[in-house]
N, C-alpha and C positions, 0 to 999 in steps of 0.2 A: 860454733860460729860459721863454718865451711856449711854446712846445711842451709844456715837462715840465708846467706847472699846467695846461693844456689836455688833456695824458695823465690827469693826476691827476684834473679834473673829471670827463675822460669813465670813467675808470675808480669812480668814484663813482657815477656814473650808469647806470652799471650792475649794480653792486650795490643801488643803489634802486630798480631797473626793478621788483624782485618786492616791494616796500613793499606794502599795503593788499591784496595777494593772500589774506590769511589773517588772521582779527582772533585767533584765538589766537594763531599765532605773532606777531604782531608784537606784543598784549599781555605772552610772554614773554620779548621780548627787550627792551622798552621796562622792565619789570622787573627783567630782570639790568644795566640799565648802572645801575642807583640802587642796587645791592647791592655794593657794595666788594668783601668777602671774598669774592664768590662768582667776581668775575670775575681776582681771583689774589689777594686780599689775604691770603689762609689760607699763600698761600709760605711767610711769614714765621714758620711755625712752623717751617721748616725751621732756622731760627737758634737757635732754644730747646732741637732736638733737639741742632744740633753744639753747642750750650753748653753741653749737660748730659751726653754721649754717655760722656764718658771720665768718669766722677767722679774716678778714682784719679789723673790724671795730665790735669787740666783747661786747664794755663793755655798750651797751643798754638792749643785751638781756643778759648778764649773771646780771645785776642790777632787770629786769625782772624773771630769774629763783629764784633769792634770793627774791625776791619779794614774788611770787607763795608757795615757800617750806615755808617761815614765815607764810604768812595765813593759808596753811592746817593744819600747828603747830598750830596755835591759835585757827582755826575749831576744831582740836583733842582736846584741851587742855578745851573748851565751853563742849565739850559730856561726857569728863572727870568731869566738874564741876555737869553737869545735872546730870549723872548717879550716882554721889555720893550724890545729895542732894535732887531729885526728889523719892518721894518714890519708895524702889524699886520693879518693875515688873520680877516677872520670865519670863523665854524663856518657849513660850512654850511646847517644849519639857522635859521639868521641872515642868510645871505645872499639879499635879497628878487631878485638877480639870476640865481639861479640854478634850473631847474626842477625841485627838488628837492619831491619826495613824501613827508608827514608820516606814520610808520607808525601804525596804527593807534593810538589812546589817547595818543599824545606831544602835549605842547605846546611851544612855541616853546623855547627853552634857555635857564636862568636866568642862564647865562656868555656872554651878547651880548655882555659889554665887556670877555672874556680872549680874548686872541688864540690863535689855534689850533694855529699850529706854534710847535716842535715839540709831540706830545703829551708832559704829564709823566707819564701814566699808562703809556704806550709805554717812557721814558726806564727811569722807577723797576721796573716788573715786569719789561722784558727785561734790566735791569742783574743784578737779585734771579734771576731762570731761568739766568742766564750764573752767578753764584756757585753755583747748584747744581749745575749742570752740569760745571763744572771738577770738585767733589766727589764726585758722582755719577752718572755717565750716566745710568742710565736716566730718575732722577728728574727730572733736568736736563732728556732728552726730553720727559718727558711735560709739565711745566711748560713749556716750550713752544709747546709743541701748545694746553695748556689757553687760553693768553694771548692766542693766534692768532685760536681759534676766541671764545671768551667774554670776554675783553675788546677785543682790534682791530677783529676783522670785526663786531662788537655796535655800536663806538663811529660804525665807517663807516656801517654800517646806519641806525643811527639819527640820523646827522646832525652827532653832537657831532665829527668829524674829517674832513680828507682821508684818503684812500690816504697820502698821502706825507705827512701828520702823524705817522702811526704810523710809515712808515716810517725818515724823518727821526730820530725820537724812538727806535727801537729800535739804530738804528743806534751812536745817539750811546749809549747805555744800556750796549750791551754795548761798542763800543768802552770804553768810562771804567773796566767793569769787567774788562775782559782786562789792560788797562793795566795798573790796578792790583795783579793777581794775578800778574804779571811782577815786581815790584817786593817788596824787602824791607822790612817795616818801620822807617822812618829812627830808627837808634839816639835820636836824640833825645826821639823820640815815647816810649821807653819807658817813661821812670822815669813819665810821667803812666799810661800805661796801670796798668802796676805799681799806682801809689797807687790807682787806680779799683779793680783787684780787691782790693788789701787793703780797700779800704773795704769792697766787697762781704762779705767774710770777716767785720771787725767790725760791719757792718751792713744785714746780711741782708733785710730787713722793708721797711725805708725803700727799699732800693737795687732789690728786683725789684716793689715798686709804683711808682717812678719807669719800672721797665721795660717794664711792663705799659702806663704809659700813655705809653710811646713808641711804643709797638708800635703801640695802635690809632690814634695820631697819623698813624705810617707806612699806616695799612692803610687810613685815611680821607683819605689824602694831605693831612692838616694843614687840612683844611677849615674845622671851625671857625675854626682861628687866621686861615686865609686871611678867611673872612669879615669878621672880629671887626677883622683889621689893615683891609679892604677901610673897613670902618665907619668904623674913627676917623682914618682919612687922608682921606675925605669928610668928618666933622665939622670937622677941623683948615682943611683948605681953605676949607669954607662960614663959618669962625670967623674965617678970615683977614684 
């Protein structure tokens, strides 16, 4: 174990050798990791297309989207249990033992006190690349590709992960979701899904701004709510 985080610092520290080499570049990558949708949150429109794709003959792939959205919840919900129970790892950007070089225009990381592995941005986008992928190759390639380059190697770059945060995290991400694409929907699940689309049918209006604001939930990885819960479990405590 002493080896592989030893592999993984040094393989960090090499990806930061070129930090401060370029204040544009590292201006525009210290930009894209504060940009959600850009570093794959837009995936998720790939869900709105298989939900809408068939109109004549819908309720496969919207059983299929509800499908996909339950697993990354349950991916999220596994890096939520690791992070709280695996001892915790500072980002290295946090960690004051490590000679780690601030890229140009970054400050210190606002998440000093979320432990680092696995990443959930890892877990949730390589889970969401792996559902497109099984549906669509190429698309599936190039999402990818895209999460590699502008959300992983961005997150290393800049400090907020290890190498083997992402790694760890992607691993576990598509694992959960091959899993699951192996697997039929447990007859029991139905009649709920069922009821969810008739609802949708008789209430249309209510039921895709409930969606809409699940989406940007998913695409801001719950941030606010993270915050907001972070706050009043700090009040509750200091109240105690």
């Amino acid at each position: 174990m002493t080896w592989l985080l030893h592999l993984d610092a040094m393989t960090l520290l090499w990806i930061n050798q070129f930090a401060q080499h370029n204040h544009a570049f590292d201006h525009i990558v210290v930009i894209l990791i504060g940009q959600e949708v850009l570093q794959g949150g837009y995936l998720f429109v790939f869900l709105w297309w298989l939900w809408f794709r068939n109109p004549d003959a819908p309720f496969d792939d919207r059983v299929d989207v509800i499908r996909i959205i339950a697993t990354i919840c349950i991916a999220d919900l596994l890096a939520r249990i690791l992070q709280q129970n695996l001892p915790i790892r500072l980002r290295p950007i946090n960690d004051p033992a490590l000679p780690f070089v601030l890229p140009y225009t970054e400050w210190p990381s606002a998440l000093e006190h979320w432990s680092s592995f696995p990443s959930d941005h890892a877990i949730i986008y390589y889970a969401l690349a792996t559902a497109i992928w099984a549906r669509h190759r190429l698309m599936g390639a190039l999402a990818f590709i895209w999460i590699t380059v502008f959300c992983s190697l961005a997150r290393v770059y800049t400090g907020m992960h290890y190498p083997g945060d992402i790694l760890g995290g992607a691993i576990i991400g598509i694992a959960v979701m091959r899993l699951s694409d192996t697997w039929s929907v447990p007859a029991w699940l139905m009649p709920l899904i069922r009821r969810i689309l008739a609802w949708e049918m008789r209430h249309p209006a209510p039921f895709y701004v409930i969606a809409v604001i699940g989406t940007i939930e998913f695409v801001t990885m719950c941030d606010d709510i993270r915050v907001v819960g972070r706050g009043l479990a700090t009040v509750i405590r200091g109240s105690g």
